[in-house]
N, C-alpha and C positions, 0 to 999 in steps of 0.2 A: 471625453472618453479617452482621446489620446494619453495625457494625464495620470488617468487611472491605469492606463496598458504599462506604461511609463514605469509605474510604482512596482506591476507585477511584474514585471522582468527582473527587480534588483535580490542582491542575497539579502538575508534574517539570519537572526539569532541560530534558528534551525536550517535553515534553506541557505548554509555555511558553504557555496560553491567555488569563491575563491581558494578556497583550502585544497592542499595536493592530492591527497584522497577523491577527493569529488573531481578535479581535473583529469586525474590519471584514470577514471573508472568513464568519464566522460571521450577521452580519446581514444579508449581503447572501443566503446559503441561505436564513434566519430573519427574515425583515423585522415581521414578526408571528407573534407564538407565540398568538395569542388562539386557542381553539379546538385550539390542538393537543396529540394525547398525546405521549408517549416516544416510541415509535414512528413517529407522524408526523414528527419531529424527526431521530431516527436517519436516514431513510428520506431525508429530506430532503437532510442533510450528506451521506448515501451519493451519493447524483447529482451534489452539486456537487464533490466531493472526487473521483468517478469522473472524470465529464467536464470539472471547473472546472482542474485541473491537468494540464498534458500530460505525459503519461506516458513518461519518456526514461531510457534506461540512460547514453546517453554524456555526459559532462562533467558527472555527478551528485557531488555533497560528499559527502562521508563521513566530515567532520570531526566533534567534539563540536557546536561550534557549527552546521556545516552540516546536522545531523540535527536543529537545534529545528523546531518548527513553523512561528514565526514565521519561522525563517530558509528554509526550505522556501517557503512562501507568498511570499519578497518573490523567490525564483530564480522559483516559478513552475512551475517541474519536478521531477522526482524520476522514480525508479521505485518498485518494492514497496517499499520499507524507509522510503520517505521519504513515500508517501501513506498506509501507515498510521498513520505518526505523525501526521500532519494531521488524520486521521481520528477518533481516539484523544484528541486534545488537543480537536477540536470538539466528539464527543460529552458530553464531561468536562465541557466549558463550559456543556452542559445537563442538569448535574446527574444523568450519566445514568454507572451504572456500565461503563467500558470497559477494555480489558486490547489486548497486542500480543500475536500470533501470529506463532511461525517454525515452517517446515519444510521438508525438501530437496523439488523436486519437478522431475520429467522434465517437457521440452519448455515451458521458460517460454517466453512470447512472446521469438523473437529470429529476427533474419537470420540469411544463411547467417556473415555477416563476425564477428556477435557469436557464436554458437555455436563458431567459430576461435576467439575471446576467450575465450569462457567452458571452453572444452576439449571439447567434446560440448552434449548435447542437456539436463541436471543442473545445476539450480541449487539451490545454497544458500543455504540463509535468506529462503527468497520469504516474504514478509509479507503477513499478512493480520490482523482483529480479531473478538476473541468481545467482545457487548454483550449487558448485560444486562436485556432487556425483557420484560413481562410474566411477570416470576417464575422467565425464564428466561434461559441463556446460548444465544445463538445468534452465528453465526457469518458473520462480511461482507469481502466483499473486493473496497473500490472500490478497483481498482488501472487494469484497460486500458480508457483512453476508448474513446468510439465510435469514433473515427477510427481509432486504429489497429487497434481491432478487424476495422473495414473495411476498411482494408490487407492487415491479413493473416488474412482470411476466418475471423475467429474470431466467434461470436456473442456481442454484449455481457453481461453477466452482472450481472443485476437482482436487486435487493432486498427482500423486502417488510416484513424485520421480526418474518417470524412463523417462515419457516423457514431454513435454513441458507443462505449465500450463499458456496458454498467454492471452486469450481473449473470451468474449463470441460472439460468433460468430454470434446467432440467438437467440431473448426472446420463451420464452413458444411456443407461439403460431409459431411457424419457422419464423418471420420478423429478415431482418436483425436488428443486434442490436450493435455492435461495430467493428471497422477496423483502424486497424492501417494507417495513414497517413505520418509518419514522427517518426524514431530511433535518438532519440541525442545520446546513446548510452550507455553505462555501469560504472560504476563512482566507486571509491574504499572507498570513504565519500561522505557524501552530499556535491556538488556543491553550496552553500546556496544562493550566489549572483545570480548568473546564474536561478536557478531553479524558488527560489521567485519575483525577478526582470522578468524573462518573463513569470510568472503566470500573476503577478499585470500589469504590461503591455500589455499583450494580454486580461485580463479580468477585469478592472477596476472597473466595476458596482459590483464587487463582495465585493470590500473593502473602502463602502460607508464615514464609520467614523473612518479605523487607517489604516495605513500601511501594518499591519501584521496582524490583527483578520479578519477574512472573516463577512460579511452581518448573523445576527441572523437568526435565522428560524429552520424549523425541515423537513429532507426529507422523517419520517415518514407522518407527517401531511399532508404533502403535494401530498402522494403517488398518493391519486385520482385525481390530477389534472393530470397526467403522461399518455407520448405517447410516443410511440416509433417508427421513423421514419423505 
């Protein structure tokens, strides 16, 4: 087991944390570690990874390169795929065992415009990270900042480190709001072929003019068109 903790702590291809982007987005979370555990560290990146990166489906990479960390950190933005990898490459950077989560799930955060994109209310491959603290795997997912939470009346979704941090369960108002459909499971780097190939494949209308950049747009602007089944 140790072995294997061993393995998840180091940087990847994607999980690029020696790089000065991911160092400098790291200190400034982590300005002093004096005093702090795992935990508080985890907990820590989780806020700034949640809310430090805004959270956008449109004009998101999906290149090799557009998926490292560092290159996420100097765009700024991403959505699921792209702040767990931020996430995952931060925690790593403290030593702390992290791994990537996929799985299909009903009613991700989106407008009426992006749901037209996405085919329905189903997405694939939403991202999220199991860490391992205190002896255990638990489960975090700094993906939707505050802001857009508050756009589209969903309640933020906090961390503490000790228990799971999987899904919002119900927006503001108690409607249901997201449920897991389908675990692909836990991945020790990004999967790239696997993950990108059945994103673009289940959701095509999303990558009108390349491969790998998703469809323009803003899902702040778009907040008032938004429903929540």
């Amino acid at each position: 087991m140790s072995s294997d903790l061993d393995a998840l702590r180091g940087p990847t291809e994607f999980l690029d944390y020696e790089t000065p982007a991911v160092r400098k987005f790291v200190a400034e979370a982590i300005p002093d570690e004096t005093g702090m555990t795992d935990i508080d560290k985890a907990v820590a990146l989780y806020y700034a990874v949640r809310d430090g990166i805004h959270y956008e489906v449109y004009g998101a990479d999906l290149s090799r390169t557009g998926l490292r960390a560092s290159s996420i950190l100097e765009a700024g933005f991403g959505f699921c795929v792209h702040k767990a990898i931020v996430y995952a490459a931060a925690v790593r950077s403290m030593g702390i065992p992290c791994r990537i989560t996929y799985g299909d799930v009903r009613n991700h955060l989106a407008s009426d415009r992006l749901r037209k994109l996405v085919g329905g209310d189903i997405f694939r491959y939403h991202s999220l990270n199991s860490v391992y603290l205190d002896g255990k795997w638990v489960k975090a997912t700094p993906v939707f900042n505050k802001l857009l939470c508050r756009l589209y009346q969903i309640k933020p979704l906090d961390f503490d480190g000790r228990q799971d941090s999987l899904y919002h369960p119900h927006d503001q108002l108690g409607r249901r709001h997201m449920e897991f459909l389908r675990m692909h499971g836990d991945f020790d780097d990004v999967p790239y072929e696997r993950v990108v190939e059945g994103i673009r494949q289940a959701h095509p209308l999303l990558f009108p003019e390349s491969v790998t950049v998703t469809a323009p747009g803003s899902l702040v602007d778009e907040a008032d068109s938004s429903t929540t089944v």
